[in-house]
PLY file of the C-alpha trace (Angstrom):
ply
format ascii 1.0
element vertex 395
property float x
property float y
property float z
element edge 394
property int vertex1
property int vertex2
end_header
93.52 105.81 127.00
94.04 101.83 127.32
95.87 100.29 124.85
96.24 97.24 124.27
99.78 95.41 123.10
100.51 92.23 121.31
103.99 91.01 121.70
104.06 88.02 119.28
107.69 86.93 119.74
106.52 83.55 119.29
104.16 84.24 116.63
99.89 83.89 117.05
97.47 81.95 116.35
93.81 81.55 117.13
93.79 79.55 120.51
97.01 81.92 121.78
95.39 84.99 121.10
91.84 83.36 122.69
94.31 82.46 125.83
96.33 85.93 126.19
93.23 88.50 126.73
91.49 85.26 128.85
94.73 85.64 130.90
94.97 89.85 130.57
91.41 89.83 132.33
88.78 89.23 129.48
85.40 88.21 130.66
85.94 84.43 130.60
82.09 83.49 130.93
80.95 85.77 128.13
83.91 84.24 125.89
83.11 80.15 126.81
79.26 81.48 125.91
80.16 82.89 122.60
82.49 79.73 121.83
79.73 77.18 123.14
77.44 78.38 121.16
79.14 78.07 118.04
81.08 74.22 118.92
81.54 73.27 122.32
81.92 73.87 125.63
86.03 75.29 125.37
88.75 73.79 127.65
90.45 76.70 129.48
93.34 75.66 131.29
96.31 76.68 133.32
99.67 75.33 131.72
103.71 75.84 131.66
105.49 76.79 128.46
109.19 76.76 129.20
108.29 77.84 132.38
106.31 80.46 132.13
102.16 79.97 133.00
100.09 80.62 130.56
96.10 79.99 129.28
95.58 77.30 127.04
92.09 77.65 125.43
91.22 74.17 124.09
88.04 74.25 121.66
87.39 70.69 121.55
86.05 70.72 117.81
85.59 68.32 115.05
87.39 69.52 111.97
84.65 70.51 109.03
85.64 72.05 105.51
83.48 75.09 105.19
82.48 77.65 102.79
82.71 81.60 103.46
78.66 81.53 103.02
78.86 79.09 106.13
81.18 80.15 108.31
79.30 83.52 108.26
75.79 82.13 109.19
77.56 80.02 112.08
79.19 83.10 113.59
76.18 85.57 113.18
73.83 82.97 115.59
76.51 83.10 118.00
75.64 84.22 121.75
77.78 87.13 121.70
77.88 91.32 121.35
76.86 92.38 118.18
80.30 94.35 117.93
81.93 90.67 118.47
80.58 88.77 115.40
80.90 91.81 113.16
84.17 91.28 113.67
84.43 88.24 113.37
82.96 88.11 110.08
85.68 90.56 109.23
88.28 88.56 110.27
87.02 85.55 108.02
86.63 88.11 105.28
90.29 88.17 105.49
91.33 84.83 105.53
88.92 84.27 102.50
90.73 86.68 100.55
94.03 85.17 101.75
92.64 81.59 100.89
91.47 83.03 96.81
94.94 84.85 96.14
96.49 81.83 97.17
94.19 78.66 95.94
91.65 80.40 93.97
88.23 81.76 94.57
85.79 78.77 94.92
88.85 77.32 97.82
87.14 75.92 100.53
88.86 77.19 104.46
89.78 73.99 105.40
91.71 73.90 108.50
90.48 77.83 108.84
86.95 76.71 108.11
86.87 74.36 110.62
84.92 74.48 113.64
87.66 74.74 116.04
88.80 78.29 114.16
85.59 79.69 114.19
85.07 79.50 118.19
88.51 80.29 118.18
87.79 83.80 116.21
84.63 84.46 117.90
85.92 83.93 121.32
88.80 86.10 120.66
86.53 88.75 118.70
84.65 88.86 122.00
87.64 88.57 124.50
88.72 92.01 123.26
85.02 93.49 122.98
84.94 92.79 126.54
88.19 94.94 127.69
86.92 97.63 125.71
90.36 98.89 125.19
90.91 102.41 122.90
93.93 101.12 120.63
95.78 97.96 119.76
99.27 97.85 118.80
100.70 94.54 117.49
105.19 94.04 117.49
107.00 92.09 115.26
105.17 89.11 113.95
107.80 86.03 114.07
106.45 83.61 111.62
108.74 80.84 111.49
110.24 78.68 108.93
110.52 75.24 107.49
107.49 73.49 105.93
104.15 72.56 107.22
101.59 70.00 106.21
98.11 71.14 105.11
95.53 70.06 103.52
96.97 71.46 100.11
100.14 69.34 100.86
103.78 70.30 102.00
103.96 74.30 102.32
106.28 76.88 103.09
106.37 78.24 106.32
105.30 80.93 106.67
102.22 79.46 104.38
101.34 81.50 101.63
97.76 82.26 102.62
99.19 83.87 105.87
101.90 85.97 104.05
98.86 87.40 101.72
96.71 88.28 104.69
99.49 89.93 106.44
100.61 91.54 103.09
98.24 94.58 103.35
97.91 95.00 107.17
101.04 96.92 107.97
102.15 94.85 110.38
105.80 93.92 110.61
107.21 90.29 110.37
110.09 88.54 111.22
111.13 85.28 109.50
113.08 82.25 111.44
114.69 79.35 111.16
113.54 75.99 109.59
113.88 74.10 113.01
110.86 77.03 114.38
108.25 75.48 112.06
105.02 77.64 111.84
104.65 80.19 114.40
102.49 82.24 112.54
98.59 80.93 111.68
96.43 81.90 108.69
93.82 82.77 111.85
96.29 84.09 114.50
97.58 86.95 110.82
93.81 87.16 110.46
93.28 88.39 114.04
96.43 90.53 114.38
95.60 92.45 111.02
91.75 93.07 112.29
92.56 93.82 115.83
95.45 96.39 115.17
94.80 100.35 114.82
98.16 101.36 115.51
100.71 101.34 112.24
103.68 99.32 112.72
105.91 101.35 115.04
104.57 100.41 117.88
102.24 102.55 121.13
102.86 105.15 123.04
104.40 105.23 126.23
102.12 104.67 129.28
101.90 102.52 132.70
101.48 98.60 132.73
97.87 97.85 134.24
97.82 94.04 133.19
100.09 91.34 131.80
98.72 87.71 130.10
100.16 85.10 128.23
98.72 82.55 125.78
99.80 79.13 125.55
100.27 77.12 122.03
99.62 73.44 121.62
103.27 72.53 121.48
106.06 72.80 124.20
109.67 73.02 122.66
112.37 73.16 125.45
114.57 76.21 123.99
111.80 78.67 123.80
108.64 79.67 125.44
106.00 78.71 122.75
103.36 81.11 123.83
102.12 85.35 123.23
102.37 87.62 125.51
99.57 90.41 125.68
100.12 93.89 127.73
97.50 97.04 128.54
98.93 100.01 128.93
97.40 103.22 130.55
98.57 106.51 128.84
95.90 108.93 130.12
93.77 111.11 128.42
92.46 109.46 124.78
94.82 111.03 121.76
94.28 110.11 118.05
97.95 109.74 116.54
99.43 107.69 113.44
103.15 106.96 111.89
105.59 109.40 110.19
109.21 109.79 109.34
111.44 112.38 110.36
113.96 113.64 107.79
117.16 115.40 108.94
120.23 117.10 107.22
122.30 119.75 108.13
123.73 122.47 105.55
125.57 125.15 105.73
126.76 126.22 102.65
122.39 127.52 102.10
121.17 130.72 101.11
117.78 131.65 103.33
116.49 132.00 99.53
117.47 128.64 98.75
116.46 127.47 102.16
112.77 128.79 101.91
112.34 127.84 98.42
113.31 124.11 99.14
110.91 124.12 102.21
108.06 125.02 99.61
108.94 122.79 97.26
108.94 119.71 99.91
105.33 121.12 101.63
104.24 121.30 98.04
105.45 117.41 97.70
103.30 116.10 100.34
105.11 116.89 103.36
103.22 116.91 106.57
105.78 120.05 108.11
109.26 121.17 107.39
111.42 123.45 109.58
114.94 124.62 109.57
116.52 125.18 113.07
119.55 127.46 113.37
122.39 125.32 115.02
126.46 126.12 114.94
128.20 122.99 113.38
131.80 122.01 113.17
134.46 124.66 113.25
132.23 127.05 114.76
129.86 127.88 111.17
126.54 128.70 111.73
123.87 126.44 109.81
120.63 125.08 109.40
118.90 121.51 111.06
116.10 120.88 108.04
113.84 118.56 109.68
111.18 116.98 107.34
107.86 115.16 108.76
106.11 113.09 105.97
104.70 109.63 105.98
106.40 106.76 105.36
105.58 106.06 101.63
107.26 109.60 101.07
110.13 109.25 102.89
112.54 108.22 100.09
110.96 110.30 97.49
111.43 114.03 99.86
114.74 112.60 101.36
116.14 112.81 97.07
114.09 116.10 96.94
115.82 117.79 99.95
118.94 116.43 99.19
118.73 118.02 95.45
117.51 121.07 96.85
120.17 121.71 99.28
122.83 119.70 98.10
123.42 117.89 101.19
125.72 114.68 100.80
123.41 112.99 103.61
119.78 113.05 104.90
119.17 111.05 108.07
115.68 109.47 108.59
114.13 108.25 111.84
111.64 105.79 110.44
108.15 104.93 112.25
107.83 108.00 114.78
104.32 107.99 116.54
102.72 111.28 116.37
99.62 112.49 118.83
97.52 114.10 116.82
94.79 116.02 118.04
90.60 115.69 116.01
90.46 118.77 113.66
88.01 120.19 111.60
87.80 123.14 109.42
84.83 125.83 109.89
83.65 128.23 107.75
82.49 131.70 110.10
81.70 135.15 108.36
82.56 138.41 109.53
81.54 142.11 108.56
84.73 143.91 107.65
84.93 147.39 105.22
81.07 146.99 104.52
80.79 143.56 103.21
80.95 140.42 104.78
83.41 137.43 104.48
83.54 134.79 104.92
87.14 132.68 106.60
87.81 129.04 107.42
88.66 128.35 111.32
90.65 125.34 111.98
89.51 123.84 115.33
91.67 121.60 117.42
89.33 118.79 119.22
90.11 116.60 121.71
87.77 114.50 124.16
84.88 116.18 122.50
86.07 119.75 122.63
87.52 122.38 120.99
90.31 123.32 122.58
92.05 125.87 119.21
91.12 128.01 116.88
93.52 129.11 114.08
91.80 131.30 111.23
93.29 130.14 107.97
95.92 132.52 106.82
95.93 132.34 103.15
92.26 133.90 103.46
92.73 136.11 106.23
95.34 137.73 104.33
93.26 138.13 101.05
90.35 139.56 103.81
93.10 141.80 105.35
94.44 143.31 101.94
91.20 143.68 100.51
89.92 145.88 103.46
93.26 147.50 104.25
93.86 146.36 108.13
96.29 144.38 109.70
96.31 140.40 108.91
96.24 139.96 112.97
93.23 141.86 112.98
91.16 139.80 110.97
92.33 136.45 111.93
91.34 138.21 115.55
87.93 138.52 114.54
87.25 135.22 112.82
88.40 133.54 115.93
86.36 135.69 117.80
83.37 134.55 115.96
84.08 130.86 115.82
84.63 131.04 119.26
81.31 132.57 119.99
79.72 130.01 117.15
81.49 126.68 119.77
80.80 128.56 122.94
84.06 128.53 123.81
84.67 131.19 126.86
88.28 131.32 126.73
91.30 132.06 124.31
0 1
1 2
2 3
3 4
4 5
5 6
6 7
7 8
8 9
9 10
10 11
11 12
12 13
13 14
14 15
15 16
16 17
17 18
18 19
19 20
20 21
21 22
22 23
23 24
24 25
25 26
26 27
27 28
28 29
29 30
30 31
31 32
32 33
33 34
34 35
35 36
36 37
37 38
38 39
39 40
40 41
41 42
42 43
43 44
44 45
45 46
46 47
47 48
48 49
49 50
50 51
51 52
52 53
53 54
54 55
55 56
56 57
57 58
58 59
59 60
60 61
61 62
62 63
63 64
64 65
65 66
66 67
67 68
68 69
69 70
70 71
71 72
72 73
73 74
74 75
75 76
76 77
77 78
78 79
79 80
80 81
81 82
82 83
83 84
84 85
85 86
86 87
87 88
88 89
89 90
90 91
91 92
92 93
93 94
94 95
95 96
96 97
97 98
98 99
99 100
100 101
101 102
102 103
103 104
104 105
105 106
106 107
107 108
108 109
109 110
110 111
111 112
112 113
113 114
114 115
115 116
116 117
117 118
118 119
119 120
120 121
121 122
122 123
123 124
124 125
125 126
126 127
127 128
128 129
129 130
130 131
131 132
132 133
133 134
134 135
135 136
136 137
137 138
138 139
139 140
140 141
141 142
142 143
143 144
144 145
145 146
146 147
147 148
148 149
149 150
150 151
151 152
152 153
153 154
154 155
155 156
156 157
157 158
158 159
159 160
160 161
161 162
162 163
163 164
164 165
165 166
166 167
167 168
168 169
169 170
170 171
171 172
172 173
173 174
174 175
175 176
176 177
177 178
178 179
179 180
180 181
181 182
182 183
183 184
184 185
185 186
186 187
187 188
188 189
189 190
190 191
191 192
192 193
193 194
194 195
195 196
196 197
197 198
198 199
199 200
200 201
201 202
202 203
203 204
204 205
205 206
206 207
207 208
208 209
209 210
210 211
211 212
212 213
213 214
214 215
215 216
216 217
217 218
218 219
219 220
220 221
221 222
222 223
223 224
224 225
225 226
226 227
227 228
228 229
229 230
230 231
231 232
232 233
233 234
234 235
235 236
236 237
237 238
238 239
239 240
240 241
241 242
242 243
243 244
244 245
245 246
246 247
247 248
248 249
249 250
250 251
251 252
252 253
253 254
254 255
255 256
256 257
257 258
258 259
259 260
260 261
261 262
262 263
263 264
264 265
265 266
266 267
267 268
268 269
269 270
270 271
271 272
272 273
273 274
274 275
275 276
276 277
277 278
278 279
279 280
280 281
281 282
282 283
283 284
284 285
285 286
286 287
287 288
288 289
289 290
290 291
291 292
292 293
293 294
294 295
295 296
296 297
297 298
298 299
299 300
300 301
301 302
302 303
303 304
304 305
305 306
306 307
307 308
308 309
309 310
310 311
311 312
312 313
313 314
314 315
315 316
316 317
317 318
318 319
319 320
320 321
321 322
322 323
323 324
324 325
325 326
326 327
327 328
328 329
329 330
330 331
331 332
332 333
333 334
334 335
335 336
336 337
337 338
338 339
339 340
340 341
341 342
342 343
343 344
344 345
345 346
346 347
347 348
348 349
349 350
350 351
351 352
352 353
353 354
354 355
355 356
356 357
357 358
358 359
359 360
360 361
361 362
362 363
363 364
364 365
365 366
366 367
367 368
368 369
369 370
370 371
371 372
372 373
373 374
374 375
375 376
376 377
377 378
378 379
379 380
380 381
381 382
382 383
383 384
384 385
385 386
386 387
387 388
388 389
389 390
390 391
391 392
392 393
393 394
C-alpha cells in the first residue's frame, strides 16, 4: 500500500501543497496542463527556504472575485482526469461552506475565488491523481497566529473561514504565536480536509520511497517556511481506522462481576473488551481489562468500567490505528434434523479474497440446540458450505 504523508509543521496552503507532490514525483506536465488551462502557464521553480530546497509553484494569476456557480464551470473545462476536477469541485464545496458559516451565504470567495486558487486546487487535485497513492495521512496542522488582512478587513489568524473548514475534518491543529502570522490557508485546510482518509493519529508504519518539500511565498530566517510531503510503502493494501484503548487493572473482581461488566461495555458500543490474567503488586493475582472503542466513546466506557469495577483509574491510549480487514456477512443454509437453516457466515476479505469464515454463534447455537448436536458441529457445516458457496479450497 502507498501512503501518502503530509507533515504541515509549517502549515499549507494551495501553492505549498501544488509544490510538495511536484517535488515527491507528481507528473509535472499533466499538472502545468491542468493549471494552464484554467489561468496561465504556472512558474515552477527551484528555491531555498531556510536552507532547505524546495518547489515553488508560481500561478501567475490576476485576482477575480468569483461565485461558487463560477468557480465550478472554470474547473470542470479544465484539461485534466476526470477524478481531478471532481475533486476539485469538492474541495471548493468546502471552502464555500467555510466562506457561508463565516460571512453568510450569498459571500463571494474572494481571495479563494480567485484565479490563482483555482489552478492552485486543480493542479494539486491532479498532482495527487497522478501518484495514485492508496491513503493520505495529514500531522498536526500549525496554523499560526496574529492577524491577517483580507478582503473582509483585519482577521484573526487562524481566519475564521479556515477554522470552520477544518472544524469537521478531523484533522488536528496546532495554534502559534502572533509573530508566525498565517500559516494555515482557507485553500491549503480545504485541500488537507479533502485529501486525508486517515483519522487524525497518523499512518502506519512502512519504508520511505520519496521525500518533497513545498516552498511558501515568504522566507523568515528562524524557520523553514515550507511542507514537507512523504510516501511510504507498507506492503500489502489493509483498510484500518482510529480507536482508543482503555486499560485498568483490578483485583479486588469477582469473574461474575468481571463478565457482567464486559457485557455491559460490548452492550455500550464497544468495539472488544478482554480481561487478561496478570499478578500485580505483592504477588495478587488480577485482571488487565482492556477496552477498544472509538474515540467519541472513550470517556463515556472509561466512567462505565470504572463504575463497574470500581477501579480508582482507567488509562487510555488515545488514537491507536487499527488494520482492519473487508468483511461481510453471508447468509448459507444447511440441512440439519430434517429441516433446513439457515446461518450467517462472517467472511474476512482482503485484496479481493476471502481469506475467513466464522459462522455466527448466536445462531449456530439456536441451530445446535434445536437439533440436539454439538455447537462445533454446526458452525462446522455452515463454514463448510460458505466455503464451497466462495470456492475457497482451504480452511
Amino acid at each position: 500500500m502507498r501512503v501518502l504523508v503530509f507533515d504541515p509543521f509549517r502549515g499549507a496552503a494551495g501553492d505549498m501543497i501544488c509544490g510538495a507532490l511536484l517535488d515527491l514525483g507528481a507528473d509535472a506536465d499533466l499538472v502545468s496542463r491542468a493549471m494552464r488551462s484554467v489561468v496561465a502557464e504556472p512558474v515552477i521553480a527551484e528555491v531555498k527556504r531556510g536552507g532547505i530546497r524546495a518547489i515553488r509553484v508560481d500561478t501567475q494569476a490576476p485576482v477575480v472575485s468569483r461565485s461558487l456557480s463560477d468557480v465550478h464551470a472554470l474547473v470542470q473545462k479544465a484539461d485534466a482526469p476526470g477524478e481531478a476536477i471532481a475533486m476539485a469541485c469538492r474541495v471548493f464545496d468546502r471552502i464555500a461552506a467555510g466562506e457561508a458559516a463565516i460571512h453568510g451565504a450569498r459571500s463571494h470567495f474572494h481571495e479563494v475565488g480567485a484565479d490563482d486558487a483555482i489552478a492552485e486546487v486543480i493542479g494539486a487535485c491532479t498532482a495527487l491523481h497522478s501518484l495514485s497513492v492508496d491513503q493520505v495521512a495529514v500531522g498536526t496542522i500549525a496554523l499560526g497566529g496574529g492577524t491577517t488582512r483580507s478582503t473582509h478587513g483585519t482577521l484573526p489568524v487562524p481566519a475564521p473561514a479556515t477554522l470552520a473548514i477544518l472544524e469537521d475534518s478531523g484533522l488536528a491543529v496546532r495554534y502559534g504565536s502572533d509573530d508566525d502570522g498565517e500559516l494555515c490557508t482557507p485553500t491549503g485546510a480545504a485541500l488537507l480536509s479533502e485529501f486525508a482518509t486517515f483519522p487524525c493519529g497518523g499512518p502506519p508504519c512502512g519504508t520511505l520511497a520519496a521525500i518533497g518539500y513545498g516552498a511558501g511565498e515568504r522566507d523568515p530566517p528562524a524557520v523553514p517556511n515550507v511542507l514537507r510531503v512523504t510516501l511510504l510503502e507498507t506492503g500489502a493494501e489493509t483498510h484500518g481506522d482510529e480507536v482508543d484503548v482503555l486499560e485498568t487493572n483490578v483485583d479486588d473482581v469477582t469473574g461474575e462481576i468481571l463478565a457482567g461488566c464486559m457485557d455491559s461495555l460490548m452492550a455500550m458500543g464497544a468495539r472488544d473488551v478482554c480481561a487478561l490474567p496478570c499478578t500485580m503488586k505483592k504477588g495478587r493475582p488480577g485482571y488487565l481489562v482492556r477496552v477498544i472503542c472509538y474515540p467519541d466513546d472513550s470517556a463515556r466506557l472509561a466512567l462505565a468500567l470504572a463504575r463497574e469495577t470500581g477501579t480508582l483509574g482507567v488509562r487510555c491510549l488515545p488514537s491507536v490505528h487499527r488494520f482492519v480487514a473487508e468483511r461481510e456477512t453471508r447468509l448459507v443454509r444447511v440441512n440439519l434434523c430434517g429441516q433446513q437453516w439457515e446461518i450467517p457466515v462472517k467472511c474476512g476479505i482482503r485484496e479481493g479474497e476471502i481469506y475467513s469464515l466464522k459462522a455466527e454463534f448466536d445462531r449456530t447455537r439456536e441451530v445446535a440446540k434445536a437439533c440436539g448436536i454439538p455447537a462445533r458441529d454446526v458452525a462446522r457445516l455452515a463454514e463448510d458450505e460458505a466455503r464451497r458457496a466462495t470456492g475457497r479450497k482451504d480452511a
